[in-house]
N, C-alpha and C positions, 0 to 999 in steps of 0.2 A: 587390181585396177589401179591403173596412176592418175595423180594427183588432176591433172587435163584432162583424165577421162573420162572420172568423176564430176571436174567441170560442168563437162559438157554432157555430162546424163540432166544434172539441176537443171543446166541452163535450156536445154529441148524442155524438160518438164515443167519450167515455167513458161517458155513461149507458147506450149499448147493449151495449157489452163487460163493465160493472160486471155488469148484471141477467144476461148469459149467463152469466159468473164464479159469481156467486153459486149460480145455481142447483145447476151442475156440483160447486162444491165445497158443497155441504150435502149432497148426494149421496155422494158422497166420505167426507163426515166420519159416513154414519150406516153403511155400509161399513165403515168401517177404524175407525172409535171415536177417531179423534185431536181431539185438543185443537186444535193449531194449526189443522188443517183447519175447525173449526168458528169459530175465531178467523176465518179468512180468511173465512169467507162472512159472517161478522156485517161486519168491513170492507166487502166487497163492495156488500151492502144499504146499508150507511148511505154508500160514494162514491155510490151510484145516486140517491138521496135527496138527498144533497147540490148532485149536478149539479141536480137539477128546480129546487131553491131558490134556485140563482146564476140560473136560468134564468128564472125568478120577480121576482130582483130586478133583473135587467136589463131585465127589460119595466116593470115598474112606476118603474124610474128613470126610464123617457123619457115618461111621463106628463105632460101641460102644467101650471105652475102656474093656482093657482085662488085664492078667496080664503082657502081654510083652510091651503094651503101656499103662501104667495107665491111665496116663493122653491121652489120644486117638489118634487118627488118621485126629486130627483138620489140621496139620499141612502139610500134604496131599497136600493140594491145594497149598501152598507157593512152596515146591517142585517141582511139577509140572508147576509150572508159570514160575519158574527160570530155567527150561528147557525148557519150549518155548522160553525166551530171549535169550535161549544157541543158540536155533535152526534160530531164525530169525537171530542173526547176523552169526552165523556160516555158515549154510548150503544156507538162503535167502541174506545174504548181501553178504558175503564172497562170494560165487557162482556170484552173478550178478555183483560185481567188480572186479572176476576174467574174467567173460565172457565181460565185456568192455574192459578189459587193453589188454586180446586176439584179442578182436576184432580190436582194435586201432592198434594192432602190429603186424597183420598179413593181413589188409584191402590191396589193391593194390592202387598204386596211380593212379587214373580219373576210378576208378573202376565202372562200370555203376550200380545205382540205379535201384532194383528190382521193379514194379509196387506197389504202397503205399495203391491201395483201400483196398484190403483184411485186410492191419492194421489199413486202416480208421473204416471199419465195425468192425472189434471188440474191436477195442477200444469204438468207440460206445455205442455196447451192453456190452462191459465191466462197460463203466461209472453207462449204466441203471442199472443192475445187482448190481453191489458193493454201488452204493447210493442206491438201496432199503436195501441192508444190511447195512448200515450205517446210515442210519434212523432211523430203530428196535433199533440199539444199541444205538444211541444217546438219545433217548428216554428212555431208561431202565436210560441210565446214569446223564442224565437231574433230572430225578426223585430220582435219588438216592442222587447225590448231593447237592438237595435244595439250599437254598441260598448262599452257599458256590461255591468259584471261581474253575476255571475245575483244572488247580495247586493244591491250596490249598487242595481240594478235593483226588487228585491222593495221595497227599502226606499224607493224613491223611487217610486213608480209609483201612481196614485190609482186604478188598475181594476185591485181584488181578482180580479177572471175573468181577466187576462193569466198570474196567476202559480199562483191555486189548485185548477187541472186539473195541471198541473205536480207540485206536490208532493202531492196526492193520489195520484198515480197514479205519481210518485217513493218514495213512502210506499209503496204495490200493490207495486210490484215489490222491493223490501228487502223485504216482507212475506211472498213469494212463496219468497222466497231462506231465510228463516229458517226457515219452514213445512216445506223439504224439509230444511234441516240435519236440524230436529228430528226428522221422519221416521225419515232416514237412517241417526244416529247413534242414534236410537232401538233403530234394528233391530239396528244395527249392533253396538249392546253388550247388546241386549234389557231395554234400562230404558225402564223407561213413562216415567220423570221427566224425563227429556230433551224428551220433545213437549210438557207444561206448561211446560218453561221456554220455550222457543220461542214457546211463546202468551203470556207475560209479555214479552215481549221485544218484539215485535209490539204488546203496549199498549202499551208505554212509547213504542214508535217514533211508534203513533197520537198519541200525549198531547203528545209532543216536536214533531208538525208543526200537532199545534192551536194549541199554545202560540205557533207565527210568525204564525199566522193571526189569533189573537184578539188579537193586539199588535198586529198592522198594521190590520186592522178598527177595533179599540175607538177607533185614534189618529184616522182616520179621521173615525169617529162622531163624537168629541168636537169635531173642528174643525181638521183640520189643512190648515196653507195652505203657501206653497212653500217655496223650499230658502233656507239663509241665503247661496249664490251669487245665486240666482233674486230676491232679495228686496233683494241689492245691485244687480243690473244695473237693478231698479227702479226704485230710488230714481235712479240712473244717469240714467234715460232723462226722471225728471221732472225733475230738477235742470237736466237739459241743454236745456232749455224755454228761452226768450228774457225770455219774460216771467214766471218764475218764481226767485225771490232762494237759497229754500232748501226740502225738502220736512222736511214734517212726521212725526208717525207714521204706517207702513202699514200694514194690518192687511189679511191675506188670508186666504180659507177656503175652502174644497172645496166644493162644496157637492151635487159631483157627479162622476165622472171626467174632462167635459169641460164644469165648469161652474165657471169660477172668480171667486169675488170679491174686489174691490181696495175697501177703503177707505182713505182717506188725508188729511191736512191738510196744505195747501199756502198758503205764504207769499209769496205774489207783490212785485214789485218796485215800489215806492212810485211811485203815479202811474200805474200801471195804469187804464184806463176798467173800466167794467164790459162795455163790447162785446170790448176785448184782452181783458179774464178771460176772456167766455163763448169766445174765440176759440182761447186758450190750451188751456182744460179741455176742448174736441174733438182739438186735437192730441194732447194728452196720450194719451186717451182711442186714438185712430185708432195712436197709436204701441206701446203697453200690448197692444192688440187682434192690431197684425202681428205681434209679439215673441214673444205669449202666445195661442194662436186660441183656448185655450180660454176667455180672458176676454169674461163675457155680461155680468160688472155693472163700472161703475167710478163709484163714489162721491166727489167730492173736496169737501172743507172748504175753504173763502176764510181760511186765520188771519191773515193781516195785512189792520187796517184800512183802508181810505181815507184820502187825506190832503187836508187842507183849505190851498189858496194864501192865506195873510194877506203882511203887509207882512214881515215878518221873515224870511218865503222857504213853505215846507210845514211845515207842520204836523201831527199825528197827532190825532184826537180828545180823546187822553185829555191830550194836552200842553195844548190848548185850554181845557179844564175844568179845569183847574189854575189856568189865566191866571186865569180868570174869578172863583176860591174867593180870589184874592189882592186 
């Protein structure tokens, strides 16, 4: 199975456990009157929403380019990620820390607690529910990241689908957990204001996992190319060319999770043909390519000129034209 396709097992198997979740606890929350409870289904709804839209932008990445996107529709996916983080902290965090700050400032004091089994049972089957879908995805994610730490990982990884069924549904289940404190201790000391804070608590948690999302997204978006290891073993692999003296600037970008582009200016070794250049800049090319599979463009610049044989041995153009001003 590849890496996509595994994606998109997580990402079906949260969308279908999100819309069962949700249902169950809005049910729940018009039962028991709780705040957190109504917090967790607005979550619910907008992971459900959010899977369709990763799923949305993963089809539209592997669209061929055309002439209105030369370079294609890689970017698709970045897009649409940074509008899931739009929507978890906007409409899931935002939403569920305005319905606790509601709920805290509009509860009655010694206001009698509503019977708590109905939110014992679905949170419950919420927990069953959202750890089988956190399972799948941990799994897909486990594997993708190999030896590399779950941080290091997140930050280095160009396919927002590897990591954001993960903390969506990392986020569900702390969600899950706060939901029944609030409950509990609700009842427990019979203050309503315990299950407001619990649904504040819950926004912040939303808001705190958009914010990884819209930082890894946005960098994305903007252009982000490899690592400063990745970018020396580069320069590495041109320099160690035969007919290559020194490389120039490299300049790489994403331009898709498995779509990477190399430009760069190379100063070849004086006396080069232009059949050794054109033979050079394939090797380059065919070396770049095993190193890096995801590399589909590689651009190279010629920065040193040709040199011209006169009597006084080689020469460089612009030494030539110097002769000649004297």
């Amino acid at each position: 199975m590849t890496t996509q396709s595994g994606s998109k097992v997580a990402i079906f198997a949260a969308i279908i456990g999100n819309l069962i979740i949700a249902i169950i606890k809005f049910i729940a929350a018009a039962i028991t009157g709780s705040s957190a409870m109504i917090s967790e289904g607005i979550h619910s709804i907008v992971d459900t929403g959010n899977g369709g839209l990763i799923l949305l932008g993963m089809k539209r990445s592997r669209q061929p380019a055309d002439e209105s996107h030369p370079f294609g529709y890689g970017k698709s996916l970045y897009f649409w990620t940074h509008i899931v983080a739009v929507s978890i902290f906007g409409i899931g965090g935002g939403m569920s820390l305005y319905e606790g700050i509601s709920h805290i400032r509009h509860v009655a004091p010694g206001a009698e607690m509503a019977d708590p089994t109905a939110a014992y049972i679905v949170l419950a089957i919420s927990l069953v529910v959202e750890g089988g879908s956190f399972t799948v995805a941990l799994k897909q994610f486990l594997q993708a990241k190999g030896d590399r730490g779950a941080w290091q990982f997140i930050k280095q990884s160009k396919d927002p689908s590897l990591y954001t069924v993960v903390l969506e549904d990392s986020a569900a289940l702390l969600g899950l957990i706060f939901a029944f404190l609030g409950v509990f201790f609700g009842h427990m000391f019979n203050n309503a204001y315990i299950d407001g804070v619990a649904s504040i608590i819950i926004g912040l948690l939303l808001m705190s996992v958009a914010g990884i999302l819209a930082s890894r997204s946005g960098g994305l978006l903007l252009g982000e190319g490899v690592s400063p290891e990745e970018l020396a073993d580069i320069r590495r692999r041109v320099d160690s060319d035969p007919a290559v003296e020194r490389s120039g600037d490299i300049l790489t970008m994403y331009m898709g999770p498995e779509d990477l582009l190399v430009n760069m200016g190379v100063c070849f070794i004086a006396g080069t043909t232009a059949k050794q250049m054109h033979e050079a800049i394939r090797r380059i090319e065919a070396n770049l390519q095993s190193a890096y599979p995801e590399t589909t463009r590689v651009y190279i610049e010629a920065e040193s000129l040709p040199v011209e044989a006169t009597a006084d041995g080689l020469k460089r153009p612009e030494d030539l034209l110097a002769d000649r001003e004297k």
